[in-house]
C-alpha positions as CSV (number, residue, x, y, z in Angstrom):
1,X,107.4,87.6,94.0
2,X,108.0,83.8,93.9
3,X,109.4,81.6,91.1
4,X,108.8,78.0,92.0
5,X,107.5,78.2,95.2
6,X,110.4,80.1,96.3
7,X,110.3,84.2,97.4
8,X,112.6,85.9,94.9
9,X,111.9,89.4,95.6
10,X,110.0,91.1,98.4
11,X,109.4,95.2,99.5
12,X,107.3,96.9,101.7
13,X,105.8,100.2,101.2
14,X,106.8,101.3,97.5
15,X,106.5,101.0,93.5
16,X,106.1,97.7,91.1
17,X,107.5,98.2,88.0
18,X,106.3,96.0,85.2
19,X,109.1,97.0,83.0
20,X,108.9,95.7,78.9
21,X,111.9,96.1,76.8
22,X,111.4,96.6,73.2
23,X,114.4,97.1,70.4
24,X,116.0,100.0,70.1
25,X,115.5,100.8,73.6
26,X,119.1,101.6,75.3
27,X,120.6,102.8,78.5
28,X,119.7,106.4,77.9
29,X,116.3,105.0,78.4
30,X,116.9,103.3,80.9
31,X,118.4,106.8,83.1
32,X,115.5,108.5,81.7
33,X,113.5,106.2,83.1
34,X,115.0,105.5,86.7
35,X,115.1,109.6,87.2
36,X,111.6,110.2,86.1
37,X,110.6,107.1,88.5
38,X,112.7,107.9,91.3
39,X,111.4,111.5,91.6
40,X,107.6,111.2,90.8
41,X,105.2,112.4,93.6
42,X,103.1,109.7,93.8
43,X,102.9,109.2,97.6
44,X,100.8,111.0,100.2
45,X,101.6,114.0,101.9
46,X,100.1,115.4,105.4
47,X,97.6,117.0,103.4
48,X,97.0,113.4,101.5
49,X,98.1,114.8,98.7
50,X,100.4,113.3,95.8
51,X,103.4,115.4,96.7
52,X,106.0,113.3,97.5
53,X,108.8,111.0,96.2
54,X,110.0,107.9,96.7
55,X,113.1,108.8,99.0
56,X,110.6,111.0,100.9
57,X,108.5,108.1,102.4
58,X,111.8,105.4,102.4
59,X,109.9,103.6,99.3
60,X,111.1,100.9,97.8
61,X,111.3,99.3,94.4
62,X,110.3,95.9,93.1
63,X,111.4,95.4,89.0
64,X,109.5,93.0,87.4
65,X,110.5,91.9,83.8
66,X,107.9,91.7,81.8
67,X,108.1,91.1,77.8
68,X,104.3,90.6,77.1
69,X,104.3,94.9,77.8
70,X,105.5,94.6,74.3
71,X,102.5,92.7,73.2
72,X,100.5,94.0,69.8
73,X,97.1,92.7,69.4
74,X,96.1,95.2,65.9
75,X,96.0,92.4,64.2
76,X,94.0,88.9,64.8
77,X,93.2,87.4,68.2
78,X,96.9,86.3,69.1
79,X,99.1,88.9,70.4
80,X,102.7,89.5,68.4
81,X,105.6,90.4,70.6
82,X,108.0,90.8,67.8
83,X,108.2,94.3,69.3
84,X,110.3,92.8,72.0
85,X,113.7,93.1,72.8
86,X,115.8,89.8,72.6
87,X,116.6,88.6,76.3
88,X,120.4,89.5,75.6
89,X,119.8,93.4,75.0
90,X,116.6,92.8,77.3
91,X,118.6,91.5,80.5
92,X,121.4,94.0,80.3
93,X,118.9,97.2,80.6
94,X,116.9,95.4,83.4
95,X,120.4,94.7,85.3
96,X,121.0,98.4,84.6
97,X,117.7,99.7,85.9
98,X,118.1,97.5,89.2
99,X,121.5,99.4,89.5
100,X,120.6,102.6,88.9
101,X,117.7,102.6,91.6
102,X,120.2,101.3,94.6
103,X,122.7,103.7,93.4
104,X,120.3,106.3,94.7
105,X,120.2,104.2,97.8
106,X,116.8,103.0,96.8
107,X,116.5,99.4,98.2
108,X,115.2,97.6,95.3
109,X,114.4,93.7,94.7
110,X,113.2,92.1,91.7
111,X,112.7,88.7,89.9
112,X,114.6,86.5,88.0
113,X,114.8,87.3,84.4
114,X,112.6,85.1,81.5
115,X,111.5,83.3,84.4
116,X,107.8,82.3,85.1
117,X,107.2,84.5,88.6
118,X,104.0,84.5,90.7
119,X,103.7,88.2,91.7
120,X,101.2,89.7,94.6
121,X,100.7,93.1,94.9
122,X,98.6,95.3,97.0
123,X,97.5,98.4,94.9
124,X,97.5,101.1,97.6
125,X,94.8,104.0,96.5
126,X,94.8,102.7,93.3
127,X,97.1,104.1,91.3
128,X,98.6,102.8,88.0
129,X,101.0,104.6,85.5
130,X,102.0,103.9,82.2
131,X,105.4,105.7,81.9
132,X,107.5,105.0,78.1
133,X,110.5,106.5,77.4
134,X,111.7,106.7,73.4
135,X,115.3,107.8,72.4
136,X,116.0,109.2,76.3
137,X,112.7,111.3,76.2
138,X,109.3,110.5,78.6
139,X,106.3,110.3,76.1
């Protein structure tokens, strides 16, 4: 991940998390959403099946702050992101998040909040999840 130019945030084999705050979310949601991450089997076993962890296969963590997640586009051809948390309630949970994940000795990197970032990512298999979390629960 660069921001002008220059590499902010860089893992190897591991999970990029486009993460969009909106209000009301909190820090319940943000534990919610670090243990739920942290223990989905999403990589490859022997067998090539999705059966293990993060920890399992030393993955790591890139967090990438990302408002437009918030975007609505029911109405018109311009998307709204009023459902958006402010960047001070937004930056605090992000910081959180970060923490939480190298608490579990998951090495984690990220970007640099509200800035403009370049991010590359190679999908391996693909595999994309959409993972929300309302009031501390996974929906």
């Amino acid at each position: 991940m660069r921001v002008d130019g220059r590499v902010v945030g860089r893992i190897g084999r591991g999970l990029c998390l486009f993460v969009g705050v909106e209000h009301g979310d909190g820090y319940g949601d943000v534990d919610t959403a670090v243990d739920k991450i942290a223990g989905l089997r999403v990589f490859n076993d022997d067998a090539e099946k999705m059966n293990l962890p993060l920890v399992d296969v030393d993955g790591q963590v890139l967090v990438v702050s990302q408002f437009t997640l918030a975007g609505d586009v029911k109405r018109g051809r311009r998307p709204s992101f009023t459902d958006a948390a402010r960047p001070e309630h937004a930056g605090p949970l992000i910081d959180r998040m970060i923490h939480s994940f190298r608490e579990r000795d998951i090495v984690t990197a990220h970007g640099v909040f509200g800035a403009m970032m370049d991010v590359e990512l190679t999908n391996d298999g693909p595999v994309t999840l959409v993972l929300e979390v309302n009031d501390g629960v996974v929906g």
